[in-house]
C-alpha positions in Angstrom: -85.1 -79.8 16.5 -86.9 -78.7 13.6 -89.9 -80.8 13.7 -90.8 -80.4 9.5 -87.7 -81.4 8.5 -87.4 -84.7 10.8 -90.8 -85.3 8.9 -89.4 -84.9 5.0 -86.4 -86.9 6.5 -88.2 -89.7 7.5 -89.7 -89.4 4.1 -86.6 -89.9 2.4 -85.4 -92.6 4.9 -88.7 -94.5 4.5 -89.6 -94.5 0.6 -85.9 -94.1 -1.2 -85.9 -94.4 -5.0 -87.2 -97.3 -6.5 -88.1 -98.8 -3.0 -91.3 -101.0 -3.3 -88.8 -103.3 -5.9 -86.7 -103.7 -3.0 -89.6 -106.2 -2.0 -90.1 -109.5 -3.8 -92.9 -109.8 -6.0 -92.9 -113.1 -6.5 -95.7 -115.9 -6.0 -94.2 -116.9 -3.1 -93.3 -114.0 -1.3 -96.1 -111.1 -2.8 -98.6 -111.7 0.5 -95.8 -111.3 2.9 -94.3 -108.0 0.6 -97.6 -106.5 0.2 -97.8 -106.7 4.0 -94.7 -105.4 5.2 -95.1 -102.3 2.3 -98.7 -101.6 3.2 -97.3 -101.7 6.9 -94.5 -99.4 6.2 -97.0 -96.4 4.2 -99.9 -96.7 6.9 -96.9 -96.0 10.0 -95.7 -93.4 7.8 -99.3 -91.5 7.6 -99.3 -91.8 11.3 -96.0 -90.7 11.9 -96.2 -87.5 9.2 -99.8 -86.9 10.6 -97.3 -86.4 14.1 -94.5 -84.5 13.1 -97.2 -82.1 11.0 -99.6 -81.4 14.0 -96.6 -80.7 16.2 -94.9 -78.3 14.0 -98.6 -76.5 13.2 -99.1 -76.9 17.2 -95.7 -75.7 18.2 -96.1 -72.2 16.0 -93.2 -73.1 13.4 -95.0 -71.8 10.4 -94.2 -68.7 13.0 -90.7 -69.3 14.2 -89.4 -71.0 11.1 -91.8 -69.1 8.2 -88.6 -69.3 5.4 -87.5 -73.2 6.8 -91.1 -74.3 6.9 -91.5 -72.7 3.3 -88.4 -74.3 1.8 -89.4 -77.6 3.6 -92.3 -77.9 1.8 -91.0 -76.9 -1.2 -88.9 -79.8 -1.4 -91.3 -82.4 -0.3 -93.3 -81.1 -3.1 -90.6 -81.8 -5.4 -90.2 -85.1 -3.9 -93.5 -86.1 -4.2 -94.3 -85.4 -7.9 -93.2 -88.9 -8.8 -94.0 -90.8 -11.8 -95.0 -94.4 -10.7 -94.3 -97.4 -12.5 -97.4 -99.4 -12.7 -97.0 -103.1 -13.1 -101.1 -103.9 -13.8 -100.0 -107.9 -13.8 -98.7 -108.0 -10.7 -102.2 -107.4 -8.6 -100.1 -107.0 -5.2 -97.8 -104.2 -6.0 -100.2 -102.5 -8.1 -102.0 -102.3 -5.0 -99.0 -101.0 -3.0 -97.9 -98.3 -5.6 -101.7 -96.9 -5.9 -101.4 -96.7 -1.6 -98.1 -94.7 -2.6 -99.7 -92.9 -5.0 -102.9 -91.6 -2.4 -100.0 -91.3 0.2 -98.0 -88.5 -1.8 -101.4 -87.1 -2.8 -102.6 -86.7 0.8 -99.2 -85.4 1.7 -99.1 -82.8 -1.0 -102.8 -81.5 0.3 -101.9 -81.4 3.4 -98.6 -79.4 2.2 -101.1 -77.0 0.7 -103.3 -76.3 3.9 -100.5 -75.6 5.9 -98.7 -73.5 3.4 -102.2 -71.5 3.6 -102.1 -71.0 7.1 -98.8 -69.6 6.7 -99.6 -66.9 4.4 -102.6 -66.5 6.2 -100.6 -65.7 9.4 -98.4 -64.0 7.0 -101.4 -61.6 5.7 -102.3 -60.5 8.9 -99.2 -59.2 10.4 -97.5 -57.7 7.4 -100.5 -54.8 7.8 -100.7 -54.4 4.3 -104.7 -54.2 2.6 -104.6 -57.0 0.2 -107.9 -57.4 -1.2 -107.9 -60.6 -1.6 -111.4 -62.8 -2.7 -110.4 -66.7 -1.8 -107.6 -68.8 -0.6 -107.0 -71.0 -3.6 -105.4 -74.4 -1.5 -105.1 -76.4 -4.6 -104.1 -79.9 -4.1 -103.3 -82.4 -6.5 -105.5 -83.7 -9.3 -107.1 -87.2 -9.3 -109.0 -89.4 -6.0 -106.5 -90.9 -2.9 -107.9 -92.5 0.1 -108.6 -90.5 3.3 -106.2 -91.6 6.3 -105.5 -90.0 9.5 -103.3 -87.7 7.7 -107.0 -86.0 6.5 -107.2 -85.0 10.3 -104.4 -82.2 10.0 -106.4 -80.6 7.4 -109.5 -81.2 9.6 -108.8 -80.1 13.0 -105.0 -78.9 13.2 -104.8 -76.2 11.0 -108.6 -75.3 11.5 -107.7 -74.7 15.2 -104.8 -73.0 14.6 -106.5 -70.3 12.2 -109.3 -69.4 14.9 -106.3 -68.8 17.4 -105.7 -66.0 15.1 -109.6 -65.3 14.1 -111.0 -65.1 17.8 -114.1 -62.6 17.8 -117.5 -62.5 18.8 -118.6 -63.8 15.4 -121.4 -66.5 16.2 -120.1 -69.2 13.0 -116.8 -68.8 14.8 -118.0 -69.6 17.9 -119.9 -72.3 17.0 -117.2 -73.7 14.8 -115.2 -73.9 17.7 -117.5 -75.9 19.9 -118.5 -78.4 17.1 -114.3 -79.2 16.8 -113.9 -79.9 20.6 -116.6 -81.9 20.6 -115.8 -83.7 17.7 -111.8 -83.9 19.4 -113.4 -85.2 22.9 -114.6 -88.0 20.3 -111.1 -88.8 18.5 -108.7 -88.7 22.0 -111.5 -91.4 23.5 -111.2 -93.2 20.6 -107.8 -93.8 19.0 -105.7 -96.5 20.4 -102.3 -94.5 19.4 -101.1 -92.9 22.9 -99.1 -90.6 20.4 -101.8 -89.5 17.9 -103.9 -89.7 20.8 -101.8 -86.7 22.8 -102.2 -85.2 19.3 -105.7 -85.0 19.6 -106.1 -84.4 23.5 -103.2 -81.2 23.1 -105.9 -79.9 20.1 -108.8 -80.2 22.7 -107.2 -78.2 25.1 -106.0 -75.4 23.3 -109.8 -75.5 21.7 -110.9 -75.5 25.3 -108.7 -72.9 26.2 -110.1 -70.3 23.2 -113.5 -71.0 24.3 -112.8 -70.5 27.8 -111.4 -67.1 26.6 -114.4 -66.6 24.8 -117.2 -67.7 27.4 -115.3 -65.3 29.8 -115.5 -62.4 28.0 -119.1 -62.5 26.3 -121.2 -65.1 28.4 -121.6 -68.9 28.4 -122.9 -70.6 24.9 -125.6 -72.6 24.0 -126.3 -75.3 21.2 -128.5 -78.3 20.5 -127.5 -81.7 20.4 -130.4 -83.3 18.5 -133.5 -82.3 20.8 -131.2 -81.4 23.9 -129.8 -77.9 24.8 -126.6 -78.4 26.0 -125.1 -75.1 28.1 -121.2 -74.3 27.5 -120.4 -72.9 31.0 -116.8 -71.7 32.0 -116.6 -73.8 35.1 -117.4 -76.8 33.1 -114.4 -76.7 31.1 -110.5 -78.0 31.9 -108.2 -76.4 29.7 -105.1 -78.6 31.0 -101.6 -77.6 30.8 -103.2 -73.9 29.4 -104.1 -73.1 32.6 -100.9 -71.0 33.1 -102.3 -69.1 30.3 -105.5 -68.9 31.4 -105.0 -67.2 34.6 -103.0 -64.4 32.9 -106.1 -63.9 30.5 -108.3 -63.3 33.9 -106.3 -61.6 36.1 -106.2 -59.2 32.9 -110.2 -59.1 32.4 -110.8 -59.2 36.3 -110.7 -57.0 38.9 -109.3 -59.3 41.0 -104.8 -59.0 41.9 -102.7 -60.2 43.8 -100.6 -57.6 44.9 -97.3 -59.7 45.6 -97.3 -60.5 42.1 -98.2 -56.5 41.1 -94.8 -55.9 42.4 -93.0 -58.2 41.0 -94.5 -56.7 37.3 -93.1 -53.8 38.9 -89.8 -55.0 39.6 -89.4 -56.8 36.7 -90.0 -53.8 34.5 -87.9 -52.1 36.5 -84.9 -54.5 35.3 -83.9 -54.2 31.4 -82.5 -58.3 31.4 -85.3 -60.3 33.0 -88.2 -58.3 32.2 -91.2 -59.9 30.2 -93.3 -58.1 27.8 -96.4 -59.7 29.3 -95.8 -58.2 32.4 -95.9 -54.3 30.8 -99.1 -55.3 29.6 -100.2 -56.4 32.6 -98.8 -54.1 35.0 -100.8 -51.4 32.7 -104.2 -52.8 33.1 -103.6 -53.4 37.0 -102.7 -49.3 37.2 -105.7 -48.6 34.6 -108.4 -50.5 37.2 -106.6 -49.4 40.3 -105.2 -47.1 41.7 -102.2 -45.8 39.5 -101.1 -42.7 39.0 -100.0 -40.3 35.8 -96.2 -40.6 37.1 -96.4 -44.8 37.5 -98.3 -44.4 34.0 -95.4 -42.4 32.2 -92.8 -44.2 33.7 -94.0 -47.5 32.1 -94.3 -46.3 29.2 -90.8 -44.8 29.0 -89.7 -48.3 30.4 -91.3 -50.0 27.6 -90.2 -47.8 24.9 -86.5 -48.6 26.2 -87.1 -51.9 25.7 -89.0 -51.1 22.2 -85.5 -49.5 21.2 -83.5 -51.9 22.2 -85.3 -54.8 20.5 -85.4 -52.7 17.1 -82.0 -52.4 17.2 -81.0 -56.2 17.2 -81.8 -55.9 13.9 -83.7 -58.7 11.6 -86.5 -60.4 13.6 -88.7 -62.6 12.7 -91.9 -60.6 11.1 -94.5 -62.0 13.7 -92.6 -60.5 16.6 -92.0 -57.2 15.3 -96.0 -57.1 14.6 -96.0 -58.5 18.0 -93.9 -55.8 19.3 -95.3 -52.8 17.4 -98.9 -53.9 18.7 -97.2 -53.4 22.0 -96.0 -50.0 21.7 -99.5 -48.8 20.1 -101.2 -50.4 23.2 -99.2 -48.9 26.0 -99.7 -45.9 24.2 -103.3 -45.9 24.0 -103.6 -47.0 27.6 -102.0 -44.1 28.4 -103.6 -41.8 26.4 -107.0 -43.3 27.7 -105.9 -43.3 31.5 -105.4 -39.6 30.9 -108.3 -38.7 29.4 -110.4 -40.4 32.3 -108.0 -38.9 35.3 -107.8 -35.3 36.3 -107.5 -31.9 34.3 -107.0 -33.2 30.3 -107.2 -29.9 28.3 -107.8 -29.5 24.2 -104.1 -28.4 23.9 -103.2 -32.1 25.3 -105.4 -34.2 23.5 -104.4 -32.3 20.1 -100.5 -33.3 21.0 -101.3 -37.0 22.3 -103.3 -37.8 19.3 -100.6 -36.4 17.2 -98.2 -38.4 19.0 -100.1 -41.5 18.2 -101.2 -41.1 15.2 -97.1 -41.0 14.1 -96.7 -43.6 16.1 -99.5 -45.6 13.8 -98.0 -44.5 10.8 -94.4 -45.3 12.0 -95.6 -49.2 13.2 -98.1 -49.5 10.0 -100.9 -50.3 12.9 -104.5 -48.7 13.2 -106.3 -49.5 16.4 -109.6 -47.7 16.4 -109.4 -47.2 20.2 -107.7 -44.0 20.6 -110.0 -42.1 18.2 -112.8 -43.8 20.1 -111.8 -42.4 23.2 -110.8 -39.1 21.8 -114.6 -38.9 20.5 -116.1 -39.8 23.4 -113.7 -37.0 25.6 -114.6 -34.2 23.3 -118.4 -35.3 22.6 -118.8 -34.7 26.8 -116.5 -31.5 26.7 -118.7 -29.9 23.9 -121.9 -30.9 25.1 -121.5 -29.5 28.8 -119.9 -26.0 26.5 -122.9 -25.9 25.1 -125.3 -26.9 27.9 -123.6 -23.7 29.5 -124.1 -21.5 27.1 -120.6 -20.7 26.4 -120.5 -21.5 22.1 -121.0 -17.5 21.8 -118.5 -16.5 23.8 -115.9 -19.3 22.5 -117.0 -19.6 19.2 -113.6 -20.1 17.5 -112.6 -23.2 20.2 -115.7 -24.5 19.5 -115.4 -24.6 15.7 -111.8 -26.3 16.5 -113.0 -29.1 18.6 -116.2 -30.0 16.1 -113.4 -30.2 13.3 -111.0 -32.0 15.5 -114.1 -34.2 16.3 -115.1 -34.6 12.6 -111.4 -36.0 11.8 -111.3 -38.2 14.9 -114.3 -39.9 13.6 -113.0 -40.5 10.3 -109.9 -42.0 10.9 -112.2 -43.8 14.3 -114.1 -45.8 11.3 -111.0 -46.1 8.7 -109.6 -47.9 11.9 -112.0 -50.0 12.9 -112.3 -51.3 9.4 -108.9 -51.9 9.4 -108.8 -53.8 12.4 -111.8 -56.3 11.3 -110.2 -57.0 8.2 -107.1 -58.1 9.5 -108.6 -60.0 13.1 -106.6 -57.0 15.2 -106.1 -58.1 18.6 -105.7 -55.1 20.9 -102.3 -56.1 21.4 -100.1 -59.7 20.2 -97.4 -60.8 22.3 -94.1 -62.1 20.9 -93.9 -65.7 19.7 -91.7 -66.6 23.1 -94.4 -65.5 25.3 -97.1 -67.4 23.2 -96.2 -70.8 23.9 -96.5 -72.8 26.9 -94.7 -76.4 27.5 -97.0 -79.5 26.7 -96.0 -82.9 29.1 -97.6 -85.0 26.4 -96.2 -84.0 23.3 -93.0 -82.6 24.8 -92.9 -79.5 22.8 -94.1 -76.1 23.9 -97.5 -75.3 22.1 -97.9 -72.6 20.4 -101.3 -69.9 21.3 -101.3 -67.3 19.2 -103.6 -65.1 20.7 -102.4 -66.0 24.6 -104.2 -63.8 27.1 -105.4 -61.2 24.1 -109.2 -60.7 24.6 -111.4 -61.3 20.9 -112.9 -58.1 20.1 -116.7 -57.5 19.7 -116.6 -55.4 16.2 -120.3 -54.6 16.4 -120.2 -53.4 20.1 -117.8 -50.9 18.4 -119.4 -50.1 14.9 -122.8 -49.3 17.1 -120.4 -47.0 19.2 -119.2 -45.2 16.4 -122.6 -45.0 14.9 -123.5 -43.1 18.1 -120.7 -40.8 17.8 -121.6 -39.9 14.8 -125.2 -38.8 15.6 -123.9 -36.7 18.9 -121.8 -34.9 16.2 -124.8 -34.3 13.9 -126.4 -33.5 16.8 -123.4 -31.1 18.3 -123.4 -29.6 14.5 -126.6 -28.6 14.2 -126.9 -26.8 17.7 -123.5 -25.2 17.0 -125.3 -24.4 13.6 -128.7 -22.9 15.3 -126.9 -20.8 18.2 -125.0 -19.2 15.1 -128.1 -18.6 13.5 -130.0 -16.9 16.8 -126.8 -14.4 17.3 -127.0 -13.4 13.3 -131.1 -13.2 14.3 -130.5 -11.2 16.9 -127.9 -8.8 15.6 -130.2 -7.9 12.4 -133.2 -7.2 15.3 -131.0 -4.9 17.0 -130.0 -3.7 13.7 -133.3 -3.0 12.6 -134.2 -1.5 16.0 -131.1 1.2 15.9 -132.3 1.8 12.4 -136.1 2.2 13.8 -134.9 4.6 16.4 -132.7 6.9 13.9 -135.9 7.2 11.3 -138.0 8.4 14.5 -135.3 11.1 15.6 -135.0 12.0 12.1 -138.3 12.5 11.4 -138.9 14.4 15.2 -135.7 16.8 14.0 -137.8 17.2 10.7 -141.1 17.7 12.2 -139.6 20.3 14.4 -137.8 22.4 12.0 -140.8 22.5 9.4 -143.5 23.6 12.2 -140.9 26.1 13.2 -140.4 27.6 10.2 -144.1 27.5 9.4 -144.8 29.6 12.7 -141.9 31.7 12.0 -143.6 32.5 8.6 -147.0 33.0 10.5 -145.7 35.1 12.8 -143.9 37.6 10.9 -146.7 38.1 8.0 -149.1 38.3 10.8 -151.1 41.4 11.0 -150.9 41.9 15.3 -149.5 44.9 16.6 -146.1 43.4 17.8 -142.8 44.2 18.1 -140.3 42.8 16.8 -138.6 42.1 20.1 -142.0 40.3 21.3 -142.2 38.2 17.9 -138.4 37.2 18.9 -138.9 36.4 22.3 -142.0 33.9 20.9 -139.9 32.6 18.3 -137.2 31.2 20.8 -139.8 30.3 23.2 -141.3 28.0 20.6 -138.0 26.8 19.3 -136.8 25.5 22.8 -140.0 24.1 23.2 -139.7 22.1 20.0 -136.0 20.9 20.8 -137.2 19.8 23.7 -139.8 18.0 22.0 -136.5 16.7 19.8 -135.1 15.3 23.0 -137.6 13.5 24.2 -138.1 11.4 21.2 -134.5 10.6 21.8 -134.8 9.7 25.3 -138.0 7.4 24.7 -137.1 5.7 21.7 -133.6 4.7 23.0 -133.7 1.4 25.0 -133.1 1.7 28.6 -129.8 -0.3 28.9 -127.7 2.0 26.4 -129.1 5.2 27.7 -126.7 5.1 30.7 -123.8 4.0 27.7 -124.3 6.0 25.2 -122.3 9.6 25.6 -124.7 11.3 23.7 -127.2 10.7 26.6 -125.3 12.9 28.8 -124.8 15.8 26.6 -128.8 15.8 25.5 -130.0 15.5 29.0 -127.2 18.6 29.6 -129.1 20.3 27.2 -132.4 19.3 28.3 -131.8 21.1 31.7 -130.6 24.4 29.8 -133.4 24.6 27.8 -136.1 24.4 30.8 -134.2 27.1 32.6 -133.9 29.7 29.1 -138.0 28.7 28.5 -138.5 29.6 31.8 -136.4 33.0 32.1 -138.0 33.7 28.2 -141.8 32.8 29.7 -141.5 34.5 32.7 -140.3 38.3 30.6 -143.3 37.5 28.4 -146.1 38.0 31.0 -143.7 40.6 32.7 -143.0 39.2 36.4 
């Protein structure tokens, strides 16, 4: 049963051409016309203020996007009438101006709903439309506010912050201000069918708040001069609870391991599994105590489910979005369960990143969480590098893992930007898995963001702000440690240089105060011979290349003496030229 089209055919059953002249107008008969027509619109708001809430609350502007566009279409055309006013006849004036503000009403609430489709419709085609406003034009002139008004006010409203759930505080107090205002209407309409309407829309309000109290902490408000305390034992989300238990056993700690196994088994068989239970089973091995192999095998089972479901072909668009926020999940999960379990080298990272990043490109979606973790991993593996000294030693892995890190934290905030813009849950189940059956309506109701925890974008934006400061931070040490070594290298420079300018001015120094005695011995006027001038010559020449090598020895630091060849040959040297000085001094005084 296609719930929008029952409503534009009880239209058309209920207001055929030319209808309210189907009524006599006559003196005798206009009290009794006026009140069977006026009868006849006000049933109709009721009944079209039904069959639109259920088709909003039962997710057919997701199942049915085309049928619930050319629906709507139609009543459209249907309801640009020209009306036939009759000013002397008082009575059916009255009745064709009710007409009039019924069609108007319809058309605007026509409007809202076609906005929350192409709302819907924004988010999961993942495309950046930079859009400014929703114009939800309605039709031009006044009409009189009937129930029908309460679509625009609480149906569709609730049904957009399914798919806005976050941390934002308007949100959040948006929220709490509709159930309350819902608590109101289900006490006070006397309709048991409008009045299910109204008590389905406070549950599934209850329910997102629930969601929300759970994950961030109870909420407060005033009520006139009392604060009033939103606590999560306090409130009874009704037929959601199903739901609801799914959404904490995936933020808790807490499992029961009879129904861990059959996750497992279900996964296990390619007919009967659920998609819900992948996600599930992947958090319970993420908190406990799972393993790489139960990891990878999970994923592989999903992504033969993944091919199998993108091979049937056309699908509607939510649950392909649905299903490629599945695949981008299970991925990151496991990228993340790896990075915080055993031995995760730079080689691995580099091909899991790469891996995902196709997979992004492939599905068209850009969860931040990946590079978040990736930052995080190589922040700690630099920072202990670095705290150990190591950056001269492996300079060149260093430099690759800053640049790696420099990337990660672009496309971490191109991401995260992209996921606040379109209200990115960290993962959407298919429409099938979304809904849950509703006693009083008898239709299941639609949740769009089922047991999907809102996201805290600030939480994240301070995170990345973090990162980006251990980076500059990372950078600049990277940068000074480069800047010591090139320090250092021009001392020691400076020093070899130092220590060749002293042994070349010892080598000079020697040979010009040899030559000088040399000259002042031969042209002195002693009676010597010219074997005893020789014999004083080479006595003073050893002494002086001894005098050579001790400059060499002293000026050379102590740690390269024992490296340096040349050290062995001089001190070779050395030893010869104390035993010829000695030999030569010895003949001189004749012993």
């Amino acid at each position: 049963m296609f719930l929008l089209e029952e409503c534009l055919k009880l239209y058309k059953d209920n207001f055929p051409v030319e209808w309210i002249d189907k009524f006599s107008w006559e003196d005798a008969d206009v009290e009794n016309s006026y009140t069977m027509a006026s009868m006849k619109i006000k049933q109709f708001q009721k009944n079209c203020f039904i069959y639109l809430s259920k088709s909003a609350l039962s997710g057919e502007y997701v199942s049915s996007k085309e049928k619930v566009e050319n629906v709507c279409d139609e009543l459209e055309k249907i309801l640009t009438n020209e009306y036939s006013h009759d000013y002397k006849r008082k009575f059916r004036e009255r009745i064709i101006r009710m007409y009039e503000s019924l069609d108007k009403e319809i058309l605007v609430c026509i409007s809202y709903y076609l906005g929350l489709l192409s709302f819907v419709a924004d988010k999961t085609d993942c495309i950046d439309h930079n859009i400014l406003f929703n114009d939800l034009e309605g039709p031009d002139g006044d009409y009189i506010e009937s129930v029908l008004s309460d679509f625009i006010k609480y149906v569709v409203p609730s049904c957009q912050m399914d798919h806005l759930l976050s941390n934002d505080r308007s949100l959040i107090s948006d929220l709490i201000f509709l159930r309350n205002n819902l608590e109101k209407k289900r006490k006070n309409d006397g309709d048991k069918n409008i009045q299910a309407v109204y008590m389905t829309l406070f549950y599934k309000c209850s329910f997102l708040l629930k969601k929300h109290i759970c994950v961030f902490g109870a909420s407060e408000y005033r009520n006139k001069s009392k604060l009033i305390r939103v606590k999560n034992e306090d409130i009874d989300v009704g037929f959601l609870r199903p739901l609801y238990d799914n959404f904490f056993v995936f933020n808790s700690n807490e499992y029961d391991h009879s129904l861990v196994r059959q996750w497992q088994n279900n996964c296990n068989d390619t007919i009967n599994n659920k998609l819900s239970e992948f996600i599930l089973l992947m958090k319970y091995y993420q908190k406990e105590s799972g393993n790489h192999q139960q990891v990878n095998n999970l994923v592989r089972q999903f992504n033969g489910v993944y091919s199998k479901l993108t091979r049937k072909g056309k699908r509607r668009p939510f649950d392909e979005h649905a299903i490629y926020t599945l695949r981008n999940y299970l991925q990151n999960c496991r990228f993340s369960f790896l990075l915080s379990h055993g031995n995760y080298g730079y080689e691995e990272l580099e091909k899991d990143l790469k891996k995902i990043e196709n997979i992004q490109n492939e599905t068209s979606i850009y969860n931040f969480y990946p590079y978040q973790k990736a930052t995080e991993f190589i922040i700690k593996d630099l920072s202990e590098c670095m705290d150990r000294e190591e950056i001269s030693i492996r300079r060149e892995l260093v430099t690759k893992k800053l640049n790696l890190l420099s990337e990660c934290l672009k496309k971490c905030s191109f991401a995260l930007d992209w996921c606040r813009k379109h209200s990115y849950y960290p993962f959407q189940m298919v429409y099938a898995e979304c809904c849950t059956f509703c006693p009083d309506l008898s239709i299941p109701i639609f949740v769009a963001s089922s047991f999907s925890k809102p996201l805290e974008y600030k939480k994240h934006y301070d995170i990345l702000e973090k990162h980006k400061r251990s980076f500059d931070g990372l950078t600049a040490k990277a940068f000074f440690v480069k800047e010591k070594e090139s320090i250092e290298k021009l001392k020691e420079q400076m020093n070899r240089t130092e220590k060749r300018y002293i042994e070349i001015i010892g080598a000079f120094t020697a040979i010009i105060t040899f030559l000088f005695t040399c000259v002042n011995l031969f042209s002195s006027k002693t009676e010597m011979t010219a074997k005893d001038m020789l014999k004083n010559t080479a006595v003073f020449g050893i002494i002086l290349l001894l005098f050579v090598n001790a400059i060499f020895f002293i000026s050379t630091p102590k740690h390269e003496l024992l490296k340096h060849p040349r050290s062995y040959i001089l001190l070779g040297c050395t030893v010869a030229y104390v035993v010829i000085l000695r030999d030569l001094l010895l003949r001189l005084v004749g012993w």
